[in-house]
PDB file of N, CA, C and O in Angstrom, chain B, residues numbered from 101:
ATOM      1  N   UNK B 101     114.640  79.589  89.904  1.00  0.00           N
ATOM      2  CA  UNK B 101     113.233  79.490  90.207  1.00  0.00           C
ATOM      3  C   UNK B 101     112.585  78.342  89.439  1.00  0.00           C
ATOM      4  O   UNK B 101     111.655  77.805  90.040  1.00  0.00           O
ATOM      5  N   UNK B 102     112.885  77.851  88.224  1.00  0.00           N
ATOM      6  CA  UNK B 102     112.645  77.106  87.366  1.00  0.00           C
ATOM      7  C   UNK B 102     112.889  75.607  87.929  1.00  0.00           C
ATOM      8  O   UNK B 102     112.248  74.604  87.615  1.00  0.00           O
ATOM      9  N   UNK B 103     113.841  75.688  88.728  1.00  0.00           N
ATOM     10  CA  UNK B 103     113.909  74.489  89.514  1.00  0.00           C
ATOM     11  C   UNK B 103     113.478  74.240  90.396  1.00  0.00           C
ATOM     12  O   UNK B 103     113.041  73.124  90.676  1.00  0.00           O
ATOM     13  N   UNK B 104     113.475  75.329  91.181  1.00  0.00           N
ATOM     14  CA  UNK B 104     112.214  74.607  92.480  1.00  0.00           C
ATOM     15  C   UNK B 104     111.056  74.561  91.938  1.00  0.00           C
ATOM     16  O   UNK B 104     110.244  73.783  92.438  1.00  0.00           O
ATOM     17  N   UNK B 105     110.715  75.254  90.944  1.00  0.00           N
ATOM     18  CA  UNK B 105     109.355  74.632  90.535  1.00  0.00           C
ATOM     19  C   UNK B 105     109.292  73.131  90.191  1.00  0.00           C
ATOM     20  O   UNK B 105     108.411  72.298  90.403  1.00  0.00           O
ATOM     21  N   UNK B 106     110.450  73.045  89.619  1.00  0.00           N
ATOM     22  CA  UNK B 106     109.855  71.296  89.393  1.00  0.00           C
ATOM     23  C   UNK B 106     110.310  70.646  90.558  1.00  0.00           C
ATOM     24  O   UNK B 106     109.902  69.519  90.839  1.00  0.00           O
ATOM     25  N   UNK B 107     111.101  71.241  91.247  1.00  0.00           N
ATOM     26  CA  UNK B 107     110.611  70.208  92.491  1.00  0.00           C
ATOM     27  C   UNK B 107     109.474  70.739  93.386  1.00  0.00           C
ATOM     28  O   UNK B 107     109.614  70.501  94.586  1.00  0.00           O
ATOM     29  N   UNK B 108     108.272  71.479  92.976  1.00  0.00           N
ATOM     30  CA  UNK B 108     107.244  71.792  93.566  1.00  0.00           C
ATOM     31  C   UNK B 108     106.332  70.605  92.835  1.00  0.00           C
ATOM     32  O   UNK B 108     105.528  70.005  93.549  1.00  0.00           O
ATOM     33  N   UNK B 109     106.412  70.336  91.760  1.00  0.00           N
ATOM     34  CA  UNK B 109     106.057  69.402  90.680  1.00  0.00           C
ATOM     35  C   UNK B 109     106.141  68.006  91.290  1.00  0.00           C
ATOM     36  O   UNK B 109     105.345  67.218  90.779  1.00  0.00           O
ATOM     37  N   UNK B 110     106.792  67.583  92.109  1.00  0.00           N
ATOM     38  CA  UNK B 110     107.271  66.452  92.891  1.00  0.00           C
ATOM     39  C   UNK B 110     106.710  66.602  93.949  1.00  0.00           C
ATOM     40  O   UNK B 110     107.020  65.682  94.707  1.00  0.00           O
ATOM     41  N   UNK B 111     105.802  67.538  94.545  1.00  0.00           N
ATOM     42  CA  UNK B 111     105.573  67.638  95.687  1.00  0.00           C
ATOM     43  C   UNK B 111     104.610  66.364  96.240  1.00  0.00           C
ATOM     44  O   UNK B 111     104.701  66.185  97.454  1.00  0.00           O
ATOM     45  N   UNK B 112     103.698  65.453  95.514  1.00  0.00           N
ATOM     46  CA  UNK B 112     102.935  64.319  96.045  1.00  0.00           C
ATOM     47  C   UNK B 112     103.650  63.293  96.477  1.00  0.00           C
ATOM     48  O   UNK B 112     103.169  62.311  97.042  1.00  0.00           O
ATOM     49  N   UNK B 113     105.525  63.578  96.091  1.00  0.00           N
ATOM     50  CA  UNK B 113     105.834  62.458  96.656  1.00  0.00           C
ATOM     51  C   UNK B 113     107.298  63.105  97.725  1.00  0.00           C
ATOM     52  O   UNK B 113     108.163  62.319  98.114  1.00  0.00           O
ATOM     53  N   UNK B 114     107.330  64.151  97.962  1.00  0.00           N
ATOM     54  CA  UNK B 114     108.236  64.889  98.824  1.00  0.00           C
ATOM     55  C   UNK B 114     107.321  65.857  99.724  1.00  0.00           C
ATOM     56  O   UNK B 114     107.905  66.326 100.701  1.00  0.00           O
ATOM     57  N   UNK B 115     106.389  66.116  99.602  1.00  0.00           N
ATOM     58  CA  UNK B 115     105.891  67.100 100.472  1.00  0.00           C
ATOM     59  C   UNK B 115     106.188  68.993 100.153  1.00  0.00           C
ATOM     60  O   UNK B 115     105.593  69.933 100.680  1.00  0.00           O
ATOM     61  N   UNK B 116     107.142  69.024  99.271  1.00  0.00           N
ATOM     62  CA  UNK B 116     107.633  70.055  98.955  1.00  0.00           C
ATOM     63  C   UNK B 116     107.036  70.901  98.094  1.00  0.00           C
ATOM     64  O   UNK B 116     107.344  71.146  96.927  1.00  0.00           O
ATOM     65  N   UNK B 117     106.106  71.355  98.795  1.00  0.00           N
ATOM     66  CA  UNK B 117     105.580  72.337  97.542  1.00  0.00           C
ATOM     67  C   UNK B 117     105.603  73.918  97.536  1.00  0.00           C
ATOM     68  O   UNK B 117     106.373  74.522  98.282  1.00  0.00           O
ATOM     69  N   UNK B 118     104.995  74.380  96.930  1.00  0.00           N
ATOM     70  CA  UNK B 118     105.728  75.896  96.664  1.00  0.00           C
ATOM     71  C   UNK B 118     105.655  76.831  97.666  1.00  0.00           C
ATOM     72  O   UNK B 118     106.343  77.847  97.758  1.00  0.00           O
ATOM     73  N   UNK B 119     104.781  76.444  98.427  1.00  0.00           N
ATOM     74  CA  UNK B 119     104.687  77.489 100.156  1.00  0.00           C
ATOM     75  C   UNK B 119     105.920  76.381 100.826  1.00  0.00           C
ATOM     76  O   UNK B 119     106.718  76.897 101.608  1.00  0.00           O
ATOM     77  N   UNK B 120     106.074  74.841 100.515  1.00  0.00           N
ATOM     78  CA  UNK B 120     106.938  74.605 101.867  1.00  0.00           C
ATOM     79  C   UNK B 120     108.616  75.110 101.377  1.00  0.00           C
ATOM     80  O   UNK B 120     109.484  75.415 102.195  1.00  0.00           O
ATOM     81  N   UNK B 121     108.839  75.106  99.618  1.00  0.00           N
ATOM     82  CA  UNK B 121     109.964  75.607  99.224  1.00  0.00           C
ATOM     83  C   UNK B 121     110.343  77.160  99.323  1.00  0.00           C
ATOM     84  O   UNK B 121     111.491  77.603  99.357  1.00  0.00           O
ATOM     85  N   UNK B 122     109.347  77.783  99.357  1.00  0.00           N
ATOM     86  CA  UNK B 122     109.266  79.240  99.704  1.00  0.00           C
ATOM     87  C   UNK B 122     109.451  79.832 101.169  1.00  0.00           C
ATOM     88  O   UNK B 122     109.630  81.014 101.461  1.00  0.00           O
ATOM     89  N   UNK B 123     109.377  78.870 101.917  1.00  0.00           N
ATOM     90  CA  UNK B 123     109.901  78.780 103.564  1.00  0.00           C
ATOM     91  C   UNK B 123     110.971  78.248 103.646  1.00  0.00           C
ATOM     92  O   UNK B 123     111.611  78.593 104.639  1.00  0.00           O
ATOM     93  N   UNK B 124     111.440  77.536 103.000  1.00  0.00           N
ATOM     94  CA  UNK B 124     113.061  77.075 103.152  1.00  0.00           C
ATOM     95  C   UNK B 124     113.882  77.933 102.245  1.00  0.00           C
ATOM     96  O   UNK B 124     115.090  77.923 102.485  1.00  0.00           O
ATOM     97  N   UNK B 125     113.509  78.604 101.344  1.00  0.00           N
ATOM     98  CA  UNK B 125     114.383  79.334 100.194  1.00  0.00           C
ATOM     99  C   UNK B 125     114.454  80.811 100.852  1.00  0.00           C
ATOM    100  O   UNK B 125     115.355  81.539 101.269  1.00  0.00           O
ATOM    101  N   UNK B 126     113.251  80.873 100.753  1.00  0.00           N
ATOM    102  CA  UNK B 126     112.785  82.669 101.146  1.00  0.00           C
ATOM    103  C   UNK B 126     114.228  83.341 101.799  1.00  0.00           C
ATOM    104  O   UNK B 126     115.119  83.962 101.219  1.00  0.00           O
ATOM    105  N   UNK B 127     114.102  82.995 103.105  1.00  0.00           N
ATOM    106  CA  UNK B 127     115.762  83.541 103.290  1.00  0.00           C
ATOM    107  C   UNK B 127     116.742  83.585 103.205  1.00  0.00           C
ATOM    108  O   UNK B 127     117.414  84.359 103.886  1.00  0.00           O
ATOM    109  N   UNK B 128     117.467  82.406 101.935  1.00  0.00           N
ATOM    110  CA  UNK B 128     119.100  82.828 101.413  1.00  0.00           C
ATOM    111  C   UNK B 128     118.768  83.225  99.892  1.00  0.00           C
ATOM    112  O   UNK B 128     119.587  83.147  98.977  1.00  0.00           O
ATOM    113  N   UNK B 129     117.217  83.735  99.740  1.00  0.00           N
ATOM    114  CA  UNK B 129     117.329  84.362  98.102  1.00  0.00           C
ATOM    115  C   UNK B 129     116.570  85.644  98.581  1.00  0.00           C
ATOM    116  O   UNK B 129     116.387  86.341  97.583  1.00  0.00           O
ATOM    117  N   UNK B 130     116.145  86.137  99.501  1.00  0.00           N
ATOM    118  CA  UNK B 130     115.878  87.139  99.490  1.00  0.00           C
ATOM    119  C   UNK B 130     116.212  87.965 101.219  1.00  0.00           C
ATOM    120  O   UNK B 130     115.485  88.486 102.065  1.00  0.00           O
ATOM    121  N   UNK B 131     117.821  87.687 101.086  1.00  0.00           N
ATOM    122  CA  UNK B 131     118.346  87.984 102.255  1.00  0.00           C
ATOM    123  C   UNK B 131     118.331  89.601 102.673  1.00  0.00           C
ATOM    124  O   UNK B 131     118.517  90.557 101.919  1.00  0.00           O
ATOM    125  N   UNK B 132     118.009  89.616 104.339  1.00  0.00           N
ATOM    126  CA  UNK B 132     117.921  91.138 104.532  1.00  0.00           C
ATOM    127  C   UNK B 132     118.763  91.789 105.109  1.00  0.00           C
ATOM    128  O   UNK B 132     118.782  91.671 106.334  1.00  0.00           O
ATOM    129  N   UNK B 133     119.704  92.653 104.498  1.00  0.00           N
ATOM    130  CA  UNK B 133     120.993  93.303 105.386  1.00  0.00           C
ATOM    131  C   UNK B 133     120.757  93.419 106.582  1.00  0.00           C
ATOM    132  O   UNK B 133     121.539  93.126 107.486  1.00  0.00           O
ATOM    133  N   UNK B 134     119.177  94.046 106.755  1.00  0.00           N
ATOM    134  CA  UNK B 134     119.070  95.013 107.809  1.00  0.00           C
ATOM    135  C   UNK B 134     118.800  93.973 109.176  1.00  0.00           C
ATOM    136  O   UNK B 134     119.135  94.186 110.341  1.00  0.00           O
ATOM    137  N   UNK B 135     118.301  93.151 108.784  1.00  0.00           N
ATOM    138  CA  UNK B 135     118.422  92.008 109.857  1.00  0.00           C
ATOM    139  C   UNK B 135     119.828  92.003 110.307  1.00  0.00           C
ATOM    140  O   UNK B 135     120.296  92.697 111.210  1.00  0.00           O
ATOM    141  N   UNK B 136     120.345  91.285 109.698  1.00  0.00           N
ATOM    142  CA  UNK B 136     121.685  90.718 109.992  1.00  0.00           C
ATOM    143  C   UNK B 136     122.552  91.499 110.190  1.00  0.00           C
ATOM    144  O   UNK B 136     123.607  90.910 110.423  1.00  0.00           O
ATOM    145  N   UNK B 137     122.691  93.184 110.228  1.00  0.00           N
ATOM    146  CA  UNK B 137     123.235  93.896 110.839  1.00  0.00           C
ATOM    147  C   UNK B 137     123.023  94.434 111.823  1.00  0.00           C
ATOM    148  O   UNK B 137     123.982  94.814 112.494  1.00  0.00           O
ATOM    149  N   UNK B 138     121.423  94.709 112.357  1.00  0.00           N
ATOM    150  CA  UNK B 138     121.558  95.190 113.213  1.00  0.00           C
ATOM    151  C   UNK B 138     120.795  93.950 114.908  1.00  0.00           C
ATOM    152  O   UNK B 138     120.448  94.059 116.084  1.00  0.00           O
ATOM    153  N   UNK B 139     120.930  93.041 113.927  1.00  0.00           N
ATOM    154  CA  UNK B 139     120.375  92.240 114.594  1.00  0.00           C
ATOM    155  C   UNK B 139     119.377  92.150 115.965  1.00  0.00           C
ATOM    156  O   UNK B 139     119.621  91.999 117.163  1.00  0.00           O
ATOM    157  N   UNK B 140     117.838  92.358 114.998  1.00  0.00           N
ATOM    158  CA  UNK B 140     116.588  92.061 115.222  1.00  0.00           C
ATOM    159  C   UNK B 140     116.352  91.101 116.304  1.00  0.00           C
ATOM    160  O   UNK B 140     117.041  90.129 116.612  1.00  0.00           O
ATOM    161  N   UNK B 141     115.355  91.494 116.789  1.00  0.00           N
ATOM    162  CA  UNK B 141     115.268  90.040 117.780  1.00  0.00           C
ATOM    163  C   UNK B 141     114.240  88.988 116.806  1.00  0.00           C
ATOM    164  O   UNK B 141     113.873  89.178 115.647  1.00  0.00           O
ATOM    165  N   UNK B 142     114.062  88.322 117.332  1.00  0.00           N
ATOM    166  CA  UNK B 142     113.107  87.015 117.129  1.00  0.00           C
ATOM    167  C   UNK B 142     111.744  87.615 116.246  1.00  0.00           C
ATOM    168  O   UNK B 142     111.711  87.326 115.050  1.00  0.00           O
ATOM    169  N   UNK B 143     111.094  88.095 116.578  1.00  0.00           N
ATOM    170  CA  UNK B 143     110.018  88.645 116.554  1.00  0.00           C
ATOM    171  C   UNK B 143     110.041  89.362 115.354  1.00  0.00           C
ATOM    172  O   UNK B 143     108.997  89.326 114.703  1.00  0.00           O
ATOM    173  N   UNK B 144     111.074  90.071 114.858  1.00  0.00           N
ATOM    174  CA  UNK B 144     111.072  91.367 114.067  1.00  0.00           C
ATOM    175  C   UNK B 144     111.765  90.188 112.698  1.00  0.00           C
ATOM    176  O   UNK B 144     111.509  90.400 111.513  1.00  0.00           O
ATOM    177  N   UNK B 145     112.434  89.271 113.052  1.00  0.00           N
ATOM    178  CA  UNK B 145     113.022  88.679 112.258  1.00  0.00           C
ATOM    179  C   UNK B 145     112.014  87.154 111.591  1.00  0.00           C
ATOM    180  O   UNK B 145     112.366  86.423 110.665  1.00  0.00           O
ATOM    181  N   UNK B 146     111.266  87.089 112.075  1.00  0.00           N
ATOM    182  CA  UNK B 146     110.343  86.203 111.682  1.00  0.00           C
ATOM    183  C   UNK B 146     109.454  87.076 110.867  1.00  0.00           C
ATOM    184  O   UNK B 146     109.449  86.774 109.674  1.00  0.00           O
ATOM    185  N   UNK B 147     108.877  87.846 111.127  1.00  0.00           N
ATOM    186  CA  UNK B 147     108.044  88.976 110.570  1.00  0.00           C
ATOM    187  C   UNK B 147     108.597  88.914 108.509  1.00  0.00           C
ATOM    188  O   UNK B 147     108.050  88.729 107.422  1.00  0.00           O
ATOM    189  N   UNK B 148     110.011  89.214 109.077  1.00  0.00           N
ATOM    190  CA  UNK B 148     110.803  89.647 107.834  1.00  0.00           C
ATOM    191  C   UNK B 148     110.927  88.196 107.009  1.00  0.00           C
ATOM    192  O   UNK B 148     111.007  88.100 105.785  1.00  0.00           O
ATOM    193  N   UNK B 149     110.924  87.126 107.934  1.00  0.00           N
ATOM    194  CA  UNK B 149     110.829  85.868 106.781  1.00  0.00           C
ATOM    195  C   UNK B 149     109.358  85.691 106.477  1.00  0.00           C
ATOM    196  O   UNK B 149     108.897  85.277 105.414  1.00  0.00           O
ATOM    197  N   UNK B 150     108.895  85.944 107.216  1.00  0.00           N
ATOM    198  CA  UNK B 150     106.982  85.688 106.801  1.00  0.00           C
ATOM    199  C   UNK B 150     107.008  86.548 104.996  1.00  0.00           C
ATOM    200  O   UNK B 150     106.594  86.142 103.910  1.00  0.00           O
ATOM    201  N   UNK B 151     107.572  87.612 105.335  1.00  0.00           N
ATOM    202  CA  UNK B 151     107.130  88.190 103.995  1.00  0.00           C
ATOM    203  C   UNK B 151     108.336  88.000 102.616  1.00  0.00           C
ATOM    204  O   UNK B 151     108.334  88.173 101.397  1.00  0.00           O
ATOM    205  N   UNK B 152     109.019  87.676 103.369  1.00  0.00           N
ATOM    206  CA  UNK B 152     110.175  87.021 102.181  1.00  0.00           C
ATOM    207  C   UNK B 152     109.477  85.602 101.932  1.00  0.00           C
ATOM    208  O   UNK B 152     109.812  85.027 100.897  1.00  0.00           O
ATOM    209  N   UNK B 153     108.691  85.073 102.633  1.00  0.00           N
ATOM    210  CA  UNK B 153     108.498  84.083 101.959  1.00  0.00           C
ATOM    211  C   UNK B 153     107.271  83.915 101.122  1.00  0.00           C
ATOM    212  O   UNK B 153     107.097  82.999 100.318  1.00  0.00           O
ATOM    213  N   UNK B 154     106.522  84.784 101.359  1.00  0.00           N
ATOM    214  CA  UNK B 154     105.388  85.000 100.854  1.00  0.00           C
ATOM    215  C   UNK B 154     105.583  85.496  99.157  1.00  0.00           C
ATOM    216  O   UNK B 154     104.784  85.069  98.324  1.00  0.00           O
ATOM    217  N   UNK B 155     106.714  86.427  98.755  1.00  0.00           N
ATOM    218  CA  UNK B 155     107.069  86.791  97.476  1.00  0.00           C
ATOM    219  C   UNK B 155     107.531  85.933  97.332  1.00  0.00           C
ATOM    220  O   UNK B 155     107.269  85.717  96.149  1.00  0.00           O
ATOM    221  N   UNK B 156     108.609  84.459  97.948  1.00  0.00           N
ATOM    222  CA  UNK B 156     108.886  83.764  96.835  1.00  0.00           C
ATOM    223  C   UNK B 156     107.733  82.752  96.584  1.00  0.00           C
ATOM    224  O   UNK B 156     107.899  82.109  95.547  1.00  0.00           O
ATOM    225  N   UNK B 157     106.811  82.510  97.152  1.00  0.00           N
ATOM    226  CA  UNK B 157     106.160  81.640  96.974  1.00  0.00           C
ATOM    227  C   UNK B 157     105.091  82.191  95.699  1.00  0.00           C
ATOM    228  O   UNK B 157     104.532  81.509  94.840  1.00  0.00           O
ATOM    229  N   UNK B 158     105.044  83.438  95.888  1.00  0.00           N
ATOM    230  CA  UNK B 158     104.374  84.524  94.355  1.00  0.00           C
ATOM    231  C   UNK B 158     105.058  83.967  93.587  1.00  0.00           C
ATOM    232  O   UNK B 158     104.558  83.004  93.006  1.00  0.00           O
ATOM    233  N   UNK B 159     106.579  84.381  93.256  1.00  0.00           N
ATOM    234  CA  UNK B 159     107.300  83.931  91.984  1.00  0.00           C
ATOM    235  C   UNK B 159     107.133  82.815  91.973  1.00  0.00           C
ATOM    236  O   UNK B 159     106.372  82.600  91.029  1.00  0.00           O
ATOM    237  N   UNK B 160     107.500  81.460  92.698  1.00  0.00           N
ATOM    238  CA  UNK B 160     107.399  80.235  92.301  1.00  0.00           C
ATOM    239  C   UNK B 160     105.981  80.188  90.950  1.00  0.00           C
ATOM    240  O   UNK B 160     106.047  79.959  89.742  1.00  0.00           O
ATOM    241  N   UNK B 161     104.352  80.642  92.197  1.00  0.00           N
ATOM    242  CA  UNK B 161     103.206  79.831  90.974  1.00  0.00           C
ATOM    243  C   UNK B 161     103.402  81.201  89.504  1.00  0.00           C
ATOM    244  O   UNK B 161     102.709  81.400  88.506  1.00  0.00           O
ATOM    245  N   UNK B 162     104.381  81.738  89.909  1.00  0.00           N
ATOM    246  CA  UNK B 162     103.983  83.067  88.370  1.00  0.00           C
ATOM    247  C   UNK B 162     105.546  82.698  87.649  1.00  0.00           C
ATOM    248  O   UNK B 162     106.049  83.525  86.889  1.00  0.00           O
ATOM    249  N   UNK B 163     106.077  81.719  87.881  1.00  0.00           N
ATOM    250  CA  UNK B 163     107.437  81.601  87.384  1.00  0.00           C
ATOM    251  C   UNK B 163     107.802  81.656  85.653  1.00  0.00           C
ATOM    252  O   UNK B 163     108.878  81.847  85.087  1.00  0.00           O
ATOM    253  N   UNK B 164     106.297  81.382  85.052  1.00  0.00           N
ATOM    254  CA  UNK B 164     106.072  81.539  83.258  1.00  0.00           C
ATOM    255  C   UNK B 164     105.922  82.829  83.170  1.00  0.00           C
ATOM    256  O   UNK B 164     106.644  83.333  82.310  1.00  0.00           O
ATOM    257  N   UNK B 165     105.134  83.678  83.840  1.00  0.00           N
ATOM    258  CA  UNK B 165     104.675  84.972  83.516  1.00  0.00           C
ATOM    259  C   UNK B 165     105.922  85.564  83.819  1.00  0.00           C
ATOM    260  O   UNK B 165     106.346  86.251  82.890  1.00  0.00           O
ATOM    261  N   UNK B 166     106.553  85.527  84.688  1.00  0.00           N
ATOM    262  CA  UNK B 166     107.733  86.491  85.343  1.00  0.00           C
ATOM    263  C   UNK B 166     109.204  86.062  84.720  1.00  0.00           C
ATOM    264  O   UNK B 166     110.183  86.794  84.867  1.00  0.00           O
ATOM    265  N   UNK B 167     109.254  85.003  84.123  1.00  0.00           N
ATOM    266  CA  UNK B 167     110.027  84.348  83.567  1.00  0.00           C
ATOM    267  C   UNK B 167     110.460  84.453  82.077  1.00  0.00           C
ATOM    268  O   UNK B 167     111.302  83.678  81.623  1.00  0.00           O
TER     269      UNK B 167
END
């Protein structure tokens, strides 16, 4: 987590900041069995990254406090 923060830190010159790293991360760090087993459609599975990405993008700006 400590590292994507600093590349959230870089974000004026990558674009990458902690909501756009929290949409690319969100789902291979906070992967959901239940998806991928019983395989969700579209709809149910976006849902499930919306909110996986939403906690990592929490931890990213709380990464001192939680850290």
């Amino acid at each position: 987590m400590r590292h994507l923060l600093r590349m959230a830190a870089h974000s004026s010159h990558t674009n990458m900041h902690a909501r756009n790293l929290a949409i690319v991360w969100a789902p291979n760090l906070l992967r959901s069995k239940d998806i991928e087993a019983s395989g969700f459609n579209g709809t149910a599975a976006f849902m499930e990254v919306r909110v996986q990405s939403i906690v990592v993008e929490f931890i990213l700006t709380h990464v001192e406090q939680l850290f």
